[in-house]
N, C-alpha and C positions, 0 to 999 in steps of 0.2 A: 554372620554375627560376630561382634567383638567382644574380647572379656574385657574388664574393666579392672580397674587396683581398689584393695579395701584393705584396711589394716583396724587396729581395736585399740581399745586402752580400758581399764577398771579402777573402779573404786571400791570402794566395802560393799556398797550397795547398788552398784551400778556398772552393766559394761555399756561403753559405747561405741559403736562401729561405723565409720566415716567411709563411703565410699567414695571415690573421685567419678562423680558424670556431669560433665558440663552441659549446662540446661537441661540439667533432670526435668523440671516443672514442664517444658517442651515434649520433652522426650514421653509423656505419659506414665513416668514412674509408677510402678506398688509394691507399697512392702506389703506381707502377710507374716501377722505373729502369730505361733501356736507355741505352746507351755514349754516345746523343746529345739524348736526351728525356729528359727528366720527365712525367708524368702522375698527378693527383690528383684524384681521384672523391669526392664524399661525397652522401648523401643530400641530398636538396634544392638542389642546388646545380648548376650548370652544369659540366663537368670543364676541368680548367686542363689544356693540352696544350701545353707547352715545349721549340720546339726548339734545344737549347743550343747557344750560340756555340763551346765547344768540349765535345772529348767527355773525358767522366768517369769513374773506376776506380768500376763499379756496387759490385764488395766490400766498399769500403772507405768507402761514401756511407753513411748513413742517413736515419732520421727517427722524429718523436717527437711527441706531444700531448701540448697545458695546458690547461686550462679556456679559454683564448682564442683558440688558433693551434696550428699543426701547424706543425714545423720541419726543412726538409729539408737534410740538412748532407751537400754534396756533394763527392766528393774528384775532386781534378784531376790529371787524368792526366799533364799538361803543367803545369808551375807556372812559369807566366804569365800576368799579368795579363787579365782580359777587356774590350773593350772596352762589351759588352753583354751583358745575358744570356741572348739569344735571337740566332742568327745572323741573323734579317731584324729588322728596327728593332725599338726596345723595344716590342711591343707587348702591350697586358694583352689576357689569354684572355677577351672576350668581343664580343659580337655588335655592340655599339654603338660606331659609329665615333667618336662626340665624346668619348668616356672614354680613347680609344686617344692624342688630341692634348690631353688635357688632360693639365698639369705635376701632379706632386704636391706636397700643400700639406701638409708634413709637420707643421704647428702641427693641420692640424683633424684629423691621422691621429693623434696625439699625445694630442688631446684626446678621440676616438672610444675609444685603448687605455685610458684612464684610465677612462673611461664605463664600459665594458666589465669594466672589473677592480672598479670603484666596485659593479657591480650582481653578482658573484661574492663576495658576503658571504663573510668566513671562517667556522668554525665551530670549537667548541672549544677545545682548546689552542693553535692558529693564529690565533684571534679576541683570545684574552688579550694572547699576544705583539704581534700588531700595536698594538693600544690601548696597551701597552706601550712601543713604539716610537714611537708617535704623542705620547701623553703626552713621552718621553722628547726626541721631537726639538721641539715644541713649548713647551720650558720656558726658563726661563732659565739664567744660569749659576751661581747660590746653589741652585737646585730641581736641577739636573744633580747636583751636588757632592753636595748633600744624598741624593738617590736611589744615587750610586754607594755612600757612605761606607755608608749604613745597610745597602744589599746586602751589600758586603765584612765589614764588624765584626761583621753579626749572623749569617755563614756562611748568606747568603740566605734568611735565616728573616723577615728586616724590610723592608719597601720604604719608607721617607717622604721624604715633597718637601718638607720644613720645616726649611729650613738651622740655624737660630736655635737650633731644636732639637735637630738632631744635629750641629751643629758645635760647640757647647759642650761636649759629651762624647761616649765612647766609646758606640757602639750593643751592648747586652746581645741575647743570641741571645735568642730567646721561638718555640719550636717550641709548631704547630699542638696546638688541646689533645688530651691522649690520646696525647701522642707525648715521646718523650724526646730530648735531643741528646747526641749521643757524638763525642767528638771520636779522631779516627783515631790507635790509636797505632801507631809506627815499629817 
């Protein structure tokens, strides 16, 4: 069996605890909420058993998987700050005592999610978008401009990064062939 990383965050009214299991929803994941515990089981994996610093309104808690982590969003029954999130010392659910006294070092947990998301290729219309976004946040500010104006004037029919080009004039719609453009009337 393998342990797995989990780490927490709060609000007034709420902790939430983020574990890293990639293809939890595969893996057969369960959380089990009781008033002062958490418990989360998954295939291959060691089970994390949390006993919370304070106790939690189970109705009103959840939880949720992504391709990377399972997210357990806990409501507080008392909305007050915790000091920990386990009533005896912060310690992570597993067997080895050197992992329990090591700090986190949230630059190589940062770098691990990145890895992790890096190796979850999109697919599809999720894969366009991003390249999309990638392209878009990688450009300059003449390629920016140029991409917006061409979207907006040609009613999303044009995308160009060539400022020279569409800043000298207005972008003509040019729908995909085989297709007409109609413009909406009031």
């Amino acid at each position: 069996m393998a342990s797995v990383k989990y780490d927490w965050y709060q609000s007034d009214t709420a902790v939430t605890i983020t574990v890293l299991l990639k293809n939890a929803a595969d893996k057969n994941y369960s959380v089990t909420l009781e008033q002062s515990t958490v418990r989360l089981t998954a295939d291959g994996i060691d089970p994390i058993v949390l006993n919370l610093w304070n106790d939690i309104n189970v109705d009103q808690s959840s939880h949720k998987a992504s391709p990377s982590k399972v997210e357990i969003k806990l409501a507080k029954l008392i909305g007050n700050r915790w000091e920990a999130l386990e009533k005896k010392a912060q310690a992570v659910a597993t067997t080895d005592p050197a992992v329990k006294k090591k700090p986190h070092d949230w630059d190589k947990i940062s770098k691990e999610i990145e890895k992790q998301d890096a190796e979850d290729k999109p697919e599809g219309d999720q894969a366009v978008k991003e390249l999309f976004q990638k392209i878009y946040a990688d450009a300059s500010d003449d390629t920016k401009k140029a991409m917006m104006k061409s979207f907006y004037e040609s009613g999303g029919t044009v995308l160009s990064t060539n400022w020279s080009e569409v800043g000298a004039q207005k972008v003509d719609v040019k729908p995909p062939d085989g297709c007409e453009f109609k413009k909406w009337e009031n």
